[in-house]
Wavefront OBJ file of the C-alpha trace (Angstrom):
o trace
v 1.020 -20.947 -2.357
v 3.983 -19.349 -3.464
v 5.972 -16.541 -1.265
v 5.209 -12.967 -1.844
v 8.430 -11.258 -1.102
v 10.497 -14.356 0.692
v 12.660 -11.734 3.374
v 11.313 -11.758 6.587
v 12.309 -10.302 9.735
v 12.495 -11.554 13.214
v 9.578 -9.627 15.213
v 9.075 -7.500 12.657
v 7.482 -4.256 13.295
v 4.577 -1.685 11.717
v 6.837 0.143 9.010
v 10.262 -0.889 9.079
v 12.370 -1.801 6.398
v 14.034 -5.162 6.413
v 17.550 -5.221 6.586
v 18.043 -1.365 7.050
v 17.390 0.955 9.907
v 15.277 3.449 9.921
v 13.190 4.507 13.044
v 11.268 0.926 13.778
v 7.941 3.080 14.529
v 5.118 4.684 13.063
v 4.875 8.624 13.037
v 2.285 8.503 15.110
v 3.514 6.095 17.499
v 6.140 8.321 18.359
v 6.613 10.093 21.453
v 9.154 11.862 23.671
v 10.443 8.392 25.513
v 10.881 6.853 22.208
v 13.146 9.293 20.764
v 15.163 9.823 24.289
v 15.980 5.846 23.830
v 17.099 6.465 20.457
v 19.745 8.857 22.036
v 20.174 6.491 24.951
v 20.977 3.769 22.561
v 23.319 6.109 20.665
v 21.594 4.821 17.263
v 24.141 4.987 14.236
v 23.439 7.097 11.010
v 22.759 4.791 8.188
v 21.313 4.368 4.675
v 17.991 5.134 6.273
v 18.563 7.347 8.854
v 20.013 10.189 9.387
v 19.912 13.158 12.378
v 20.291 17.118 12.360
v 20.695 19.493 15.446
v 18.884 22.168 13.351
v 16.340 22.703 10.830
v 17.618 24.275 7.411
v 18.027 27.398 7.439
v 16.427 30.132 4.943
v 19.393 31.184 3.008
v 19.577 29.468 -0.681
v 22.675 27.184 0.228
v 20.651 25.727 3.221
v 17.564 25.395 1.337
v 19.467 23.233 -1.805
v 21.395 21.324 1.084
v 17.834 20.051 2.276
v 16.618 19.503 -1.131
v 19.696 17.712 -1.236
v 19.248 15.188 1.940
v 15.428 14.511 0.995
v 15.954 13.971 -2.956
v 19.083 11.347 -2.173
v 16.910 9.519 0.438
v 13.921 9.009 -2.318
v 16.047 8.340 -5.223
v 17.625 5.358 -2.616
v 15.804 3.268 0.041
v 13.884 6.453 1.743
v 14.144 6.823 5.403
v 13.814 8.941 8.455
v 15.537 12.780 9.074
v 15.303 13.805 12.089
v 15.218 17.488 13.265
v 16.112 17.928 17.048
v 18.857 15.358 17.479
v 22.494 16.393 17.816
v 24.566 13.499 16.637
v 28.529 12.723 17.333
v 30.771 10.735 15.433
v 27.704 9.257 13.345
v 25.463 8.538 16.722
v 22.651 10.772 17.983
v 24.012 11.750 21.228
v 21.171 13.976 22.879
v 17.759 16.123 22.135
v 18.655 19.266 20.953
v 14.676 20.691 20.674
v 13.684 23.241 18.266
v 12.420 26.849 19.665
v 12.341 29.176 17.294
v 9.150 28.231 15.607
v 6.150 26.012 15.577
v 5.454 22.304 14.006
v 2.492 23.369 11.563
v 4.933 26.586 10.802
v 7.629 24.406 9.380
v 5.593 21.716 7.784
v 4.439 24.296 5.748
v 7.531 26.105 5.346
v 9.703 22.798 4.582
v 7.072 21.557 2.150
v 6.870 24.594 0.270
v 10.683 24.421 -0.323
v 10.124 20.458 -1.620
v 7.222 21.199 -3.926
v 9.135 24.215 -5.304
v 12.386 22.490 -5.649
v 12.445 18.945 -6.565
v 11.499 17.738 -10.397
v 9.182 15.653 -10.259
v 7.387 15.923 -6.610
v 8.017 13.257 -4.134
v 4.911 11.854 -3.503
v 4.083 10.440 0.163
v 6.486 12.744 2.203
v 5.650 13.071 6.004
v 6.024 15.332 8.366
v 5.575 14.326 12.224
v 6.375 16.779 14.886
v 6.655 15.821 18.422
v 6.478 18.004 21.216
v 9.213 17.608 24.060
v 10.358 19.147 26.908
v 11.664 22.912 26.242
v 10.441 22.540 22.283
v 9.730 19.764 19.619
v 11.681 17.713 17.217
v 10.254 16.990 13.742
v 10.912 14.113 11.978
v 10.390 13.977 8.008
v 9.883 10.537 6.606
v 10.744 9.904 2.934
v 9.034 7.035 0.778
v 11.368 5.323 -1.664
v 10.447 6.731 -4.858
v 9.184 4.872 -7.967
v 8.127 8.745 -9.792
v 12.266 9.466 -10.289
v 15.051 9.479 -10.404
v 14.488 13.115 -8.698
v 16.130 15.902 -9.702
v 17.187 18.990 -7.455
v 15.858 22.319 -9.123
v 16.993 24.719 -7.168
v 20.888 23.919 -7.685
v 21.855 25.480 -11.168
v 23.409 21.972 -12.120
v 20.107 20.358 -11.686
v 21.653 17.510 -9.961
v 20.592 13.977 -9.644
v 21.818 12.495 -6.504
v 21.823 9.453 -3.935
v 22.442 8.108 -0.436
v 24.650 5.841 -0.082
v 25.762 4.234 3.324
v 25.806 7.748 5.384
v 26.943 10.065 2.335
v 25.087 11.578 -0.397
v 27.207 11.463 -3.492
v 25.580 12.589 -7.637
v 24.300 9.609 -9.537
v 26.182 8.035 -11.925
v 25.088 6.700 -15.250
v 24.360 3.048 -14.325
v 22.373 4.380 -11.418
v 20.361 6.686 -13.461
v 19.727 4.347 -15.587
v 18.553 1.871 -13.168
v 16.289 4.726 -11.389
v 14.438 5.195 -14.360
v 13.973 1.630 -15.281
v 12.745 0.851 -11.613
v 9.265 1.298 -12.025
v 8.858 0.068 -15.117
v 10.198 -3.360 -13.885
v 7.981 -3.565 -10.379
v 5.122 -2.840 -12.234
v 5.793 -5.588 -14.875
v 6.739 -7.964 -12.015
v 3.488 -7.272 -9.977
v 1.307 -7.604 -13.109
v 2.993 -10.913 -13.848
v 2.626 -11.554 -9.811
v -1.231 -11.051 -10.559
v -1.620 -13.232 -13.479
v 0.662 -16.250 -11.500
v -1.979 -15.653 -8.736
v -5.006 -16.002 -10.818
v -3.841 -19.260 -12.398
v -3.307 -21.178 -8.987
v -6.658 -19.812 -7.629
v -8.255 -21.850 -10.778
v -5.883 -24.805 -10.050
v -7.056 -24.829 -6.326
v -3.515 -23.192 -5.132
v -4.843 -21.264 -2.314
v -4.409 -20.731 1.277
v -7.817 -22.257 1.946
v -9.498 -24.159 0.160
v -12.645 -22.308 -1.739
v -16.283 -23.369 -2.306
v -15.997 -24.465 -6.453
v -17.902 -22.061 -8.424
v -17.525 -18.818 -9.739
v -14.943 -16.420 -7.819
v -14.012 -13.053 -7.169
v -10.541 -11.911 -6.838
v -9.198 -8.707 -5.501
v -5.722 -7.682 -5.233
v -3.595 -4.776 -3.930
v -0.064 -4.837 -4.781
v 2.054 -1.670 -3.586
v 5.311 -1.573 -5.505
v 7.127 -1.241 -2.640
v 6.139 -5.083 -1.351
v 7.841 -6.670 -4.241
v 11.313 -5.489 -2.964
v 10.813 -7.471 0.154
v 12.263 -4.584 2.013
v 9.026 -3.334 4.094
v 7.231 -5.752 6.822
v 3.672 -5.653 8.069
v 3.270 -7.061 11.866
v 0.575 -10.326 10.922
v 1.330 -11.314 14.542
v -0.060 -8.151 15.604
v -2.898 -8.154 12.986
v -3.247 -12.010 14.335
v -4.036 -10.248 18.239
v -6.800 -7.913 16.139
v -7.415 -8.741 13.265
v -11.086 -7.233 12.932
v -9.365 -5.091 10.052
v -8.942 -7.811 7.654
v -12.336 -9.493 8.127
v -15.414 -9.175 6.219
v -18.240 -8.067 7.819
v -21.022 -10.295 7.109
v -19.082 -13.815 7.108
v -20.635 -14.676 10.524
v -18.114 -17.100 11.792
v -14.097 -16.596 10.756
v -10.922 -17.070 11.917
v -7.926 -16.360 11.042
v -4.023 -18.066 10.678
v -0.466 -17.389 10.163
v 1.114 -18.804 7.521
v 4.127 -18.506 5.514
v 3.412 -15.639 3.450
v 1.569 -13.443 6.169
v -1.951 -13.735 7.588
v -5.036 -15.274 6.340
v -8.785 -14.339 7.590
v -11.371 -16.573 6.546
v -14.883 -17.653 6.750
v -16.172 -20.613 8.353
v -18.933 -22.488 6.596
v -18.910 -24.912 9.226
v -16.712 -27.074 11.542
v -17.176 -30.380 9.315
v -16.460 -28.678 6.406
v -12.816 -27.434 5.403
v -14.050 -25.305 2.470
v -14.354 -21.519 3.071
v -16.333 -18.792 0.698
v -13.980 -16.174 1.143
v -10.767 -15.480 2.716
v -8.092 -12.062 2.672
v -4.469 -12.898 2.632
v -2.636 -10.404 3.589
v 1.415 -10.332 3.168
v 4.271 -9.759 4.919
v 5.544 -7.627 3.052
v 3.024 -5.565 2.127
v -0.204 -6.402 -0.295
v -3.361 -8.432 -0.093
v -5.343 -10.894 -2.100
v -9.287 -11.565 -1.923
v -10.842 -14.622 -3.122
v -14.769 -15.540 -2.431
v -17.265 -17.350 -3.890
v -19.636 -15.362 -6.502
v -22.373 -18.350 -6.807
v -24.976 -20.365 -4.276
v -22.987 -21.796 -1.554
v -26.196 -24.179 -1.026
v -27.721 -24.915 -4.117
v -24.980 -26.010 -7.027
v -27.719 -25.526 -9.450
v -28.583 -22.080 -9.142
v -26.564 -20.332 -11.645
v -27.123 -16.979 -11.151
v -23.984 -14.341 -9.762
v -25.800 -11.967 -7.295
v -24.563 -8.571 -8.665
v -25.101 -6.450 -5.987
v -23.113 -8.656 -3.185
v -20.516 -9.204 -6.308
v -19.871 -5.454 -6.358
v -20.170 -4.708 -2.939
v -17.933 -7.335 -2.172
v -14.867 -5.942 -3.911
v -15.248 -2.710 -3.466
v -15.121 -3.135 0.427
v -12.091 -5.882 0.102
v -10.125 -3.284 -1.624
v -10.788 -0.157 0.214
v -10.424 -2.614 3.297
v -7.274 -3.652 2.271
v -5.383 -0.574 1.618
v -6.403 0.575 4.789
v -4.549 -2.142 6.594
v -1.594 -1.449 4.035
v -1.319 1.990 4.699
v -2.163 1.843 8.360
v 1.121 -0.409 8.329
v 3.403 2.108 6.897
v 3.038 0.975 3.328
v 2.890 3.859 1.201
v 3.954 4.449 -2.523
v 2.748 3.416 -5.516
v 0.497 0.213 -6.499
v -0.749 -1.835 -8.348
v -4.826 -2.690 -8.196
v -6.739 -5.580 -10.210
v -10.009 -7.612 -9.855
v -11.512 -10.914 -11.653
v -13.611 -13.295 -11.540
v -13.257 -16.963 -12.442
v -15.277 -19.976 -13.645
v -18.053 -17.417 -14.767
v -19.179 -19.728 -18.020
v -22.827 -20.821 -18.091
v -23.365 -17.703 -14.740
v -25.867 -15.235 -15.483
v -25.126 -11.810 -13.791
v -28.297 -11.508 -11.695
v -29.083 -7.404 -12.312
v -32.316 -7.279 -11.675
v -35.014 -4.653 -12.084
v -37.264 -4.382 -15.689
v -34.820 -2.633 -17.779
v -33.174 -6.171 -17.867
v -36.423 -8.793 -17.997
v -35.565 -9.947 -21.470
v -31.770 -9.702 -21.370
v -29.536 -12.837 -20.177
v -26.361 -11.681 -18.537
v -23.613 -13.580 -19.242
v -19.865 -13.274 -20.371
v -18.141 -14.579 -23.333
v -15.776 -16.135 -21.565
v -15.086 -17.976 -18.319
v -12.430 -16.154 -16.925
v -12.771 -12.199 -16.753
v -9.412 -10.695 -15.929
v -9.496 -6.587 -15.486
v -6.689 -4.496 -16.971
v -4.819 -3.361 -13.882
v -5.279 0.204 -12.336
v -2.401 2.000 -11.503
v -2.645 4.228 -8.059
v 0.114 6.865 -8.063
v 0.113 7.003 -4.289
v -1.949 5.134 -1.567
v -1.832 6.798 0.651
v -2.800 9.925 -1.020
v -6.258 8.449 -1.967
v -9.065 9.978 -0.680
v -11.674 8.277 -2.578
v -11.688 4.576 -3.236
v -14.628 5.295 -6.059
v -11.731 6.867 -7.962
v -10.173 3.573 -8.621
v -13.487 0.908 -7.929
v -16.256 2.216 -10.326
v -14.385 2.448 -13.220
v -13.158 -1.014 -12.728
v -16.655 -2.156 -11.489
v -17.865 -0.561 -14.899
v -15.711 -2.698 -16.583
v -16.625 -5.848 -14.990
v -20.370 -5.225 -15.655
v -19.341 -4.636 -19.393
v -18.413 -8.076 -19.270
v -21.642 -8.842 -18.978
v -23.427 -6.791 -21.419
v -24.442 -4.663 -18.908
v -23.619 -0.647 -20.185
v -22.372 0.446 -16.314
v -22.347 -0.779 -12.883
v -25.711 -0.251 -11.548
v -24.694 0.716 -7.973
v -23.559 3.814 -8.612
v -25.497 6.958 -9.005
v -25.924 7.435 -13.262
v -25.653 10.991 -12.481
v -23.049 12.000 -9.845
v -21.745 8.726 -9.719
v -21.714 8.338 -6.247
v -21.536 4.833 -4.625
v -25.587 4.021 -3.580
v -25.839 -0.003 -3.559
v -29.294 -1.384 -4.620
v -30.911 -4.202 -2.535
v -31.387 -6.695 -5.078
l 1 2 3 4 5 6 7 8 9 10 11 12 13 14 15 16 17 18 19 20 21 22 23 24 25 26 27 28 29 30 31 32 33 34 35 36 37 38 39 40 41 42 43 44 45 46 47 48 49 50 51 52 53 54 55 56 57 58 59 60 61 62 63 64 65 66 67 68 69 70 71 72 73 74 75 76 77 78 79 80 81 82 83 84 85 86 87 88 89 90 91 92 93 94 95 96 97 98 99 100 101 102 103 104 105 106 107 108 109 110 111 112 113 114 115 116 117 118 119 120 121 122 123 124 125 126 127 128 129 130 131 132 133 134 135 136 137 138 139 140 141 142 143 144 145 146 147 148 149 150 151 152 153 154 155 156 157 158 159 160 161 162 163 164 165 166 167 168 169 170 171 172 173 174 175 176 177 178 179 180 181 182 183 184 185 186 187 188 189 190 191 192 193 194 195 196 197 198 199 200 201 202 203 204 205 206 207 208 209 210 211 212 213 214 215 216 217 218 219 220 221 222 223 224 225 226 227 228 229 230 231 232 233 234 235 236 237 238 239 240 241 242 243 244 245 246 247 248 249 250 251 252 253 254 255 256 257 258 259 260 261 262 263 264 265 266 267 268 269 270 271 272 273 274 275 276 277 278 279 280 281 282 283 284 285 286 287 288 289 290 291 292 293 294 295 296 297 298 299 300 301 302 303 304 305 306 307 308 309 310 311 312 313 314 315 316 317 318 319 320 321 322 323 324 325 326 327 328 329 330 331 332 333 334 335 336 337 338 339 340 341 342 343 344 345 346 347 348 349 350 351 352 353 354 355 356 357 358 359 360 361 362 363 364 365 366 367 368 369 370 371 372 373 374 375 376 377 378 379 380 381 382 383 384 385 386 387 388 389 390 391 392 393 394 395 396 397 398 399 400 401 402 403 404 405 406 407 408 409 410 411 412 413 414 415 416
């Protein structure tokens, strides 16, 4: 199987960026002992990181100056300011805790400044306040940005500009030019990703071996992963990895390998084939494969529609959990198929469809892509799932995916 993103850490850890230093935590995994170490250790300002005794103030010069420190760390590599840390020389030296106001206070006061005054809005922006002794320090964490290059609004130049090492300098040319292109290309690449994937599953290259027969494929690709600069702990996943199975495959296990972690079902111990199994990568993104047909009776050619469906809506909404629960945020990249569907009938069901034969004209259905603006800023995986599930049931013949409501369209799975 070929690498997703070959970089890899040692020890790697939830949400940090490989081969830059940022805070190597969570938001919500930090604490008051946390941030006294990063003092104690007398943690450098870098590309990533960067530390402020005070919050901006609320004249217009302080205001652009933040617009200023949050727009460069997007149009770069993102990364971690932190609010409540005086710093010397370049170091943070000791917790200087805020006072004058509250944490929910200026969220919204900060946020109102970034909506207002940064073209477009920076998606995925986080604001985690953490109470310490005699106040609070508040750390903002900015995504790397695929929506810019970002432009400050609130500066009569309308200025484009960018971290670099510690500094924040205006962009030049080439690097404009490279900001807007940036997108662009990671999509491209993680389409062509997709399509590389999809022809070794048919040619047997996968982590497990799969039951022959028709399969479905799920994928999740966050832009972010294909920089190789983001790392998701599979050793810790490996200690719990409850997340990434399915819940009706009975018996599963699951194994480190070189591209992450794979869970998968166990058909039995004689038998090295699998029906389904999630790969999830270091660096961020997942693949689902499992078998669509009889895993008992090769002649039964009939695709249950209902497990089909149910199936990949639950391995992506699964899925981006993990990715998101990792610190994997941004925009993505989400597809489905399904393979070796000639001479299949799509079992549907019910007497609209007594006289109907479903079947495709073709024995490999590959979905256009969906593009997801923000991951973690979905709220509802239907958004995404029943317009691709429509799709698939197209495929078909079928007018629209049958396990969803015809009038509100809300997910209700039949039992057929």
């Amino acid at each position: 199987m070929s690498g997703y993103g070959a970089k890899i850490a040692p020890n790697p850890t939830y949400g940090t960026q490989l081969g830059f230093k940022m805070l190597p935590y969570q938001l919500d995994q930090l604490d008051e002992a946390k941030l006294q170490q990063v003092c104690d250790d007398s943690t450098s300002e870098s590309l990533t990181l960067e530390f402020k005794r005070e919050l901006p103030g609320k004249e217009k010069a302080d205001k652009v100056e933040f617009l200023k420190d949050v727009a460069a760390l997007a149009n770069a590599e993102g990364g971690d300011i932190i609010y409540g840390i005086e710093e010397k020389a370049g170091a943070a030296l000791r917790p200087h805790p805020i006072t004058t106001t509250s944490i929910e206070a200026e969220k919204r006061r900060l946020g109102q400044i970034l909506d207002g005054g940064v073209e477009p809005r920076i998606t995925g922006v986080r604001f985690q306040g953490i109470a310490v002794t005699g106040g609070f320090i508040l750390v903002l964490r900015v995504p790397q940005s695929y929506d810019g290059p970002h432009r400050i609004t609130q500066d009569s130049d309308g200025r484009f500009v960018l971290r670099s090492g510690t500094h924040t300098s205006d962009m030049s040319y080439s690097q404009l030019k490279n900001a807007f292109d940036r997108t662009a290309t990671l999509a491209e690449r993680a389409k062509r990703f997709r399509r590389d994937r999809l022809d070794a599953i048919q040619q047997g290259e996968t982590p497990k071996p799969v039951t022959p027969g028709p399969l479905c494929v799920a994928h999740v690709i966050p832009l972010v992963s294909l920089t190789g600069r983001q790392s998701i702990d599979v050793v810790g996943l490996s200690r719990n990895p409850g997340s990434i199975f399915f819940s009706d495959w009975g018996h599963g296990t699951c194994t480190l390998n070189l591209d992450g972690i794979v869970a998968h079902s166990v058909i039995n111990k004689a038998a090295p084939d699998t029906y389904g199994y999630n790969q999830i990568y270091r660096t961020g993104g997942a693949e689902s494969v499992f078998c669509a047909g009889s895993l008992f009776n090769p002649e039964d050619k009939r695709i249950p529609s209902t497990l089909v469906t149910s199936y990949l809506r639950m391995s992506i909404e699964r899925n981006i959990k993990v990715i998101t629960q990792s610190g994997i945020s941004g925009p993505s990249v989400v597809g489905i198929a399904m393979l070796n569907v000639k001479d299949y009938t799509f079992a549907v069901g019910g007497p609209s469809f007594s006289f109907q034969r479903a079947v495709a004209d073709r024995d490999s259905l590959v979905l256009p892509e969906v593009w997801v603006e923000s991951l973690d800023g979905l709220t509802d995986i239907d958004e995404i799932v029943r317009p691709m599930m429509d799709i698939l049931w197209q495929s078909f013949g079928v007018e629209r995916c049958l396990e969803y409501n015809n009038g509100d369209g809300k997910w209700n799975p039949r039992r057929n």
